[in-house]
C-alpha positions as CSV (number, residue, x, y, z in Angstrom):
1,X,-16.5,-52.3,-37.6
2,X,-17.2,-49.0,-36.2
3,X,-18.8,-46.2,-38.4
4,X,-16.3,-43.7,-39.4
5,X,-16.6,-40.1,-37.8
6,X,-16.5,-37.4,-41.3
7,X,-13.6,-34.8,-41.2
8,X,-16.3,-31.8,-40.6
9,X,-18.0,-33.1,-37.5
10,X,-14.6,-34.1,-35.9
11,X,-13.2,-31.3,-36.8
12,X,-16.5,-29.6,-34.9
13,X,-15.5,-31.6,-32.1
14,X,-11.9,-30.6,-31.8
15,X,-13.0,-26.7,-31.7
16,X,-15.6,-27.0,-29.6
17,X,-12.9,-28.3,-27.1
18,X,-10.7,-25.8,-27.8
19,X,-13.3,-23.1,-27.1
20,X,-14.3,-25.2,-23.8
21,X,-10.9,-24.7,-23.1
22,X,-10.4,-21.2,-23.9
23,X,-13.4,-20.3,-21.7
24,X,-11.5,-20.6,-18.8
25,X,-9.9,-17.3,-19.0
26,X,-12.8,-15.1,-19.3
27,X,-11.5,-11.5,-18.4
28,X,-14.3,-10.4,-17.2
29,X,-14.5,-12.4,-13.9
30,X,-10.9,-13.5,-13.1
31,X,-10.9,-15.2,-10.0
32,X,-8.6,-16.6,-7.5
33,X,-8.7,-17.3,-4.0
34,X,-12.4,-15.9,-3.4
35,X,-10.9,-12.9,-5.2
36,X,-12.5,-11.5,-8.4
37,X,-10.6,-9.0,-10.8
38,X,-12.2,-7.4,-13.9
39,X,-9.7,-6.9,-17.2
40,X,-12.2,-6.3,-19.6
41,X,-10.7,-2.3,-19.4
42,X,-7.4,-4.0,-20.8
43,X,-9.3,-6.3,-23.9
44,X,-7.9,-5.8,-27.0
45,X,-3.8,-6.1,-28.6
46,X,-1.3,-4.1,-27.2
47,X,2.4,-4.2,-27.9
48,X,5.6,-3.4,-26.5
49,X,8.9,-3.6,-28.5
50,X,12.4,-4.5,-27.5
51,X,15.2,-3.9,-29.3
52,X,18.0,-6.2,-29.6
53,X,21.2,-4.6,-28.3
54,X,23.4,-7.6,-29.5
55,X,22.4,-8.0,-32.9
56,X,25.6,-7.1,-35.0
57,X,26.4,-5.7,-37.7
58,X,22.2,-5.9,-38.1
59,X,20.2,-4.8,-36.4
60,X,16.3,-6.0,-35.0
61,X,13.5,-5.6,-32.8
62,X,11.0,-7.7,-31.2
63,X,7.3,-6.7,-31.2
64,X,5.4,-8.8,-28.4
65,X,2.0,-8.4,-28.4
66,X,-1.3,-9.8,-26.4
67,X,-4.2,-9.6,-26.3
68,X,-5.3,-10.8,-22.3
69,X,-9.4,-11.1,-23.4
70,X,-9.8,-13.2,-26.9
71,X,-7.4,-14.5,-29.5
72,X,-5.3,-11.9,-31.6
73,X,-6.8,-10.8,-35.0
74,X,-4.3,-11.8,-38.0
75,X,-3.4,-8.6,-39.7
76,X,-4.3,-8.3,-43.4
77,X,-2.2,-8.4,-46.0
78,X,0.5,-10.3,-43.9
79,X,1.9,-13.5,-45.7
80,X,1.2,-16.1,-43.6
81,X,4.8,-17.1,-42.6
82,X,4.8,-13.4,-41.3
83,X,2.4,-13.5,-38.3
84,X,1.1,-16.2,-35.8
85,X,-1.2,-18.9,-35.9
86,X,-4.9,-18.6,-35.4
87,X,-6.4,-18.7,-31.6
88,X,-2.9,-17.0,-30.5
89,X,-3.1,-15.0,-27.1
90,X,0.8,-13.6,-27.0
91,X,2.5,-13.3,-29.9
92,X,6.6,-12.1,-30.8
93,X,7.4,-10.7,-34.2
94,X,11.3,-10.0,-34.7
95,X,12.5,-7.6,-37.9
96,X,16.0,-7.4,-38.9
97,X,17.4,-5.0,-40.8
98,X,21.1,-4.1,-42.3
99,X,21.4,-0.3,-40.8
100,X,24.2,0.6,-43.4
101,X,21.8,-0.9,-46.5
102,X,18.6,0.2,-44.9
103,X,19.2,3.1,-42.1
104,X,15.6,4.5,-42.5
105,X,14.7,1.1,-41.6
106,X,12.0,1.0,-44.7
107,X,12.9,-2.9,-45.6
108,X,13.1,-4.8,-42.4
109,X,12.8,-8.8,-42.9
110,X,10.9,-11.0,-40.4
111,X,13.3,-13.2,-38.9
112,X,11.2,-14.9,-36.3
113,X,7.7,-15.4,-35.6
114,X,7.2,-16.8,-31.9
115,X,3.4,-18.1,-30.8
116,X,4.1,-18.0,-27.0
117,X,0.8,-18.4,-26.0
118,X,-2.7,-19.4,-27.0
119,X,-5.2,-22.1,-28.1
120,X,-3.7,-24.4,-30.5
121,X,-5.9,-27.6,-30.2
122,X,-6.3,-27.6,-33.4
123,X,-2.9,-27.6,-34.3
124,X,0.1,-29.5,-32.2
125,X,-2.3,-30.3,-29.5
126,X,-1.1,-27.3,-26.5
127,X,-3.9,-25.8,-25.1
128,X,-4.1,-22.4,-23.4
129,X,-4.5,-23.6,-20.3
130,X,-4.4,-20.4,-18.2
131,X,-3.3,-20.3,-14.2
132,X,-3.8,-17.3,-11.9
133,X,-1.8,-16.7,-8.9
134,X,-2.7,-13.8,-6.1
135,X,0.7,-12.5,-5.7
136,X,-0.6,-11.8,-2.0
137,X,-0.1,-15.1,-1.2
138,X,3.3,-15.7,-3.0
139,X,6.5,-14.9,-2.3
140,X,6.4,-11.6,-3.7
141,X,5.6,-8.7,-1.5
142,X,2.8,-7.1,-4.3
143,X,-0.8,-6.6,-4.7
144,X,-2.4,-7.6,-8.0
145,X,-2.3,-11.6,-9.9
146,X,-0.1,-13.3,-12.1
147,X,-1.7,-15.5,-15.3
148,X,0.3,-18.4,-16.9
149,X,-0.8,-18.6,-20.7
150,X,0.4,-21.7,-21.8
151,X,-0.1,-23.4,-25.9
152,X,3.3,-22.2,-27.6
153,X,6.0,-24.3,-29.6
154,X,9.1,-22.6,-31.2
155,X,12.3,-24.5,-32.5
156,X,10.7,-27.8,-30.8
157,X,10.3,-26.2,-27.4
158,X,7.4,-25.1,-25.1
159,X,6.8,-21.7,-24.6
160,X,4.9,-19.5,-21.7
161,X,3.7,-16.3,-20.7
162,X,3.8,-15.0,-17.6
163,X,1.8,-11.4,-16.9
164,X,2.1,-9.9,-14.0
165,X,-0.3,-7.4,-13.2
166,X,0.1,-5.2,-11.0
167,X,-2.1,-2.9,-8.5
168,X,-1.5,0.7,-9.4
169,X,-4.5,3.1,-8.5
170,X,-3.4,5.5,-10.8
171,X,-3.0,3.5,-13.8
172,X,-5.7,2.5,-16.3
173,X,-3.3,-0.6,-18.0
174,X,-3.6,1.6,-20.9
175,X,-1.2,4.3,-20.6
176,X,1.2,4.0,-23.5
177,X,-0.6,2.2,-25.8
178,X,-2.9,5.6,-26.1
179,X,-0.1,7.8,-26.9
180,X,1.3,5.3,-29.7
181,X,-2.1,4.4,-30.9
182,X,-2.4,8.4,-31.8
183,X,0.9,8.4,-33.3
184,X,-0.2,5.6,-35.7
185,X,-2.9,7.3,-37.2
186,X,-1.1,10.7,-37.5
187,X,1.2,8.8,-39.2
188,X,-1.5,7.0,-41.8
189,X,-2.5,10.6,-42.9
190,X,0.6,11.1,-43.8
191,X,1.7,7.9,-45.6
192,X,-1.7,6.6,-47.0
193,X,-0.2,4.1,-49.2
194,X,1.4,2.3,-46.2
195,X,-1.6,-0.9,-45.6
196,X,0.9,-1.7,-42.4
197,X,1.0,1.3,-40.8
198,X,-1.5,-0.5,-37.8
199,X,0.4,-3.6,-37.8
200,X,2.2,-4.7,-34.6
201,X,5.9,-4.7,-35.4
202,X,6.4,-1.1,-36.2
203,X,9.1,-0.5,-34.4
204,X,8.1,2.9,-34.4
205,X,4.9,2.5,-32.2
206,X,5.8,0.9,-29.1
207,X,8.9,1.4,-27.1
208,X,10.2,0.1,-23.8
209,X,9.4,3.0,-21.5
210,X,8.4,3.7,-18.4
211,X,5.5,5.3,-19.2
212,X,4.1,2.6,-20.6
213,X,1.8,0.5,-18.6
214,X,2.8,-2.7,-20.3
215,X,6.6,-3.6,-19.7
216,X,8.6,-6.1,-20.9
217,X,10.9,-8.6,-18.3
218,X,12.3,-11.1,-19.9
219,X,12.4,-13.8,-22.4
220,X,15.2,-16.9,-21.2
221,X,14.5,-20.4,-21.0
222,X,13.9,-21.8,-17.9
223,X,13.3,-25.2,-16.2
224,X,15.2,-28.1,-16.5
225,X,14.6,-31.4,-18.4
226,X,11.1,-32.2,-19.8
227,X,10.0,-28.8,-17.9
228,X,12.1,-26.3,-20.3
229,X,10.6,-23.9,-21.9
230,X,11.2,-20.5,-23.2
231,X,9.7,-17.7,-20.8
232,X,7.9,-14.4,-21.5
233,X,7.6,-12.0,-18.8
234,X,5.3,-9.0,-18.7
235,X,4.7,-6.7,-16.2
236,X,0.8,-4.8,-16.6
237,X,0.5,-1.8,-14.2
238,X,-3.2,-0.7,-13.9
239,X,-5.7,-0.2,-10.7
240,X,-7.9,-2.9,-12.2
241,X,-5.7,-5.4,-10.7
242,X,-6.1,-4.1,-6.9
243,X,-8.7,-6.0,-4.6
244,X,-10.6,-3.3,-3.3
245,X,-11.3,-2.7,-7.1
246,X,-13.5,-5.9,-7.4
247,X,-15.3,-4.5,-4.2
248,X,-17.1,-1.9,-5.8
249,X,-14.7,1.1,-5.6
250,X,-14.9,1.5,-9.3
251,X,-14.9,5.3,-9.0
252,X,-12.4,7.1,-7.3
253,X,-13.3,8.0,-4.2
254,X,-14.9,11.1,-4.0
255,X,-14.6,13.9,-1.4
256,X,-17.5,14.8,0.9
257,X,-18.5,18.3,-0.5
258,X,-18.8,21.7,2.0
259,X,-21.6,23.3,3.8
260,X,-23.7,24.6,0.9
261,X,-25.2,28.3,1.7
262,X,-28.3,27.2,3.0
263,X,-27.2,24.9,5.6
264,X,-24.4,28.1,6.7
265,X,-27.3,30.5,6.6
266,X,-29.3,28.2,9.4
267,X,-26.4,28.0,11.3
268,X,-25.6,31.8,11.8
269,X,-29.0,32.6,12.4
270,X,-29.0,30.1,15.0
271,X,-25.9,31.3,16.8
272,X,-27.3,35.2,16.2
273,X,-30.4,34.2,17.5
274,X,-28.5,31.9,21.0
275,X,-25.8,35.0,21.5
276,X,-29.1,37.6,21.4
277,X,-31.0,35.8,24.0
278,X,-28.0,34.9,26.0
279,X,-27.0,38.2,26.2
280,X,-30.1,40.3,26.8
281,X,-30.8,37.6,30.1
282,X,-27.8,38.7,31.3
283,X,-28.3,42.0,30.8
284,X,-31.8,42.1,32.0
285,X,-30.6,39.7,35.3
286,X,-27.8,42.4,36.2
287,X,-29.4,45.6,35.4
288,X,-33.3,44.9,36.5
289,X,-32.6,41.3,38.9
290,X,-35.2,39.9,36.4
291,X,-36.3,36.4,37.5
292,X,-38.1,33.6,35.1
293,X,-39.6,35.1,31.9
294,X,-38.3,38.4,32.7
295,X,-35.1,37.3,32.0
296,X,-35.9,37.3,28.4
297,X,-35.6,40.0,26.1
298,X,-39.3,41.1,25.1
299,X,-40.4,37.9,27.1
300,X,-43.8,39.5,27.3
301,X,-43.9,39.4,23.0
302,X,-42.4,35.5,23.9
303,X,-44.8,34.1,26.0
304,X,-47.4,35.5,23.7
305,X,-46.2,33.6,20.3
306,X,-48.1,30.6,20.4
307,X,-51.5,32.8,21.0
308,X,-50.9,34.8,18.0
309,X,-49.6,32.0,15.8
310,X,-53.1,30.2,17.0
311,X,-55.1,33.6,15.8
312,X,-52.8,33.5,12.5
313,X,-53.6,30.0,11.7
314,X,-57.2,30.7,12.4
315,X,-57.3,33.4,10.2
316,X,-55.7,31.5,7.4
317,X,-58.3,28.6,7.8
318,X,-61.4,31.6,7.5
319,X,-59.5,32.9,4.6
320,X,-58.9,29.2,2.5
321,X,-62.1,28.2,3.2
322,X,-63.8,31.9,3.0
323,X,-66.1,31.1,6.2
324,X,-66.1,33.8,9.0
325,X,-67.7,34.4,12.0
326,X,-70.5,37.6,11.8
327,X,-72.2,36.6,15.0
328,X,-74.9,35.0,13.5
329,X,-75.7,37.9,11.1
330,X,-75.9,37.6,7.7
331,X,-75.1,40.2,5.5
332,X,-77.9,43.0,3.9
């Protein structure tokens, strides 16, 4: 008979597979194709919300959120039902509300909570099981990579993430979630009671705009037969997903600064000094028929510089050292 395994050190087990697993999507060296991209900038939740234009005579929203660098944090004071799972990378909270009974949308009701994405060993068995594509090399005519985040079950079917991101130089990944992330915590002065005011699924705080770094696509099934699954699309805009990012250009190139005063200074006197002696040689050729030396201006004081430089340096030797010649006298 073989010795039983106890529930803690399987359970051990289980998560340190898990966390094996999850490993593979470190966001600080993403690579693909000899390629290597740095998201670490774009760690941490952010949201985007999408309203649902069908919804009649209610009304809702859907608040997708991910978090592209470690699992999302549950919020607290959420009833369980309200948020999803543990080890979740992309998550979809929808509220629906009755405008006519609730128009200042204080009472919304969460109607669905969809785990897209993330690292649920531990739970139905679906592991994160992340895939990078260079979109370089795909069909589509862009710079940047596109990650599969796999894991997700909702209403017995499999669901995925797909992030696009997407080279922009000008773009941080960040833009957006700044603005709203201000807005939230002008708003919890103002309404300290309110312990949700950070939570995502305020359907104040992120909107569908193009502004926004983070944009929403779609979300359709897709595939046929054992290979359906419900789809997330997201599209990231941010310079941390060009390749000549992971090459070291990590500041923006800078612009090779002027002449400084010094270096303008040397040159003028240079071209004063050119123009003076070009000018007196003529001058000295046509009026006098100067040949050689003579064709300098004060050639005489010229041809005489590296004698009195010679005496000058002497002199400064006598006076450092405070020996001079007296003819072999010594003084009274």
């Amino acid at each position: 008979m073989l010795p039983s395994i106890p529930t803690k050190a399987l359970s051990s087990l289980l998560l340190l597979s898990s966390l094996v697993s999850a490993v593979n999507l470190d966001c600080n060296n993403v690579q693909v194709e000899k390629k290597k991209f740095d998201l670490s900038k774009l760690g941490g939740p952010h949201s985007i919300l999408v309203a649902d234009t069908q919804a009649h005579p209610s009304k809702s929203n859907t608040t997708w959120t991910i978090d592209i660098c470690q699992a999302l944090k549950k919020p607290k004071g959420v009833p369980k039902g309200d948020t999803c799972p543990s080890y979740t990378r992309v998550c979809g909270v929808t509220k629906t509300w009755n405008p006519i009974d609730d128009p200042d949308v204080e009472h919304p009701i969460i109607s669905d909570v969809i785990g897209v994405a993330g690292e649920y060993t531990l739970g139905h068995g679906a592991a994160l099981d992340p895939k990078i594509t260079r979109l370089k090399t795909s069909e589509k005519d862009l710079e940047g990579i596109d990650i599969e985040l796999h894991g997700g079950r909702y209403n017995d079917r499999k669901q995925k993430a797909v992030v696009s991101f997407l080279c922009e130089q000008d773009w941080t990944g960040n833009e957006g979630y700044e603005e709203d992330k201000r807005r939230s915590l002008l708003r919890k002065d103002d309404e300290d009671d309110d312990d949700d005011e950070d939570q995502p699924g305020d359907g104040e705080r992120f909107k569908q705009d193009s502004k926004n770094a983070l944009q929403f696509v779609s979300y359709a099934e897709e595939g046929e037969g054992k290979d359906r699954m419900d789809v997330l699309r997201l599209d990231w805009r941010t310079k941390y997903a060009c390749e000549k990012y992971e090459e070291g250009d990590d500041e923006p190139t800078k612009k090779e600064g002027g002449w400084g005063f010094f270096t303008w200074f040397i040159l003028i006197l240079f071209l004063g000094i050119a123009a003076y002696l070009i000018f007196g040689s003529w001058l000295n050729y046509n009026r006098y028929g100067a040949r050689g030396w003579d064709l300098l201006p004060h050639g005489d004081t010229i041809r005489d510089v590296p004698y009195l430089f010679k005496d000058w340096s002497r002199k400064v030797v006598e006076t450092v050292t405070g020996s001079s010649s007296r003819g072999g006298y010594s003084a009274v």
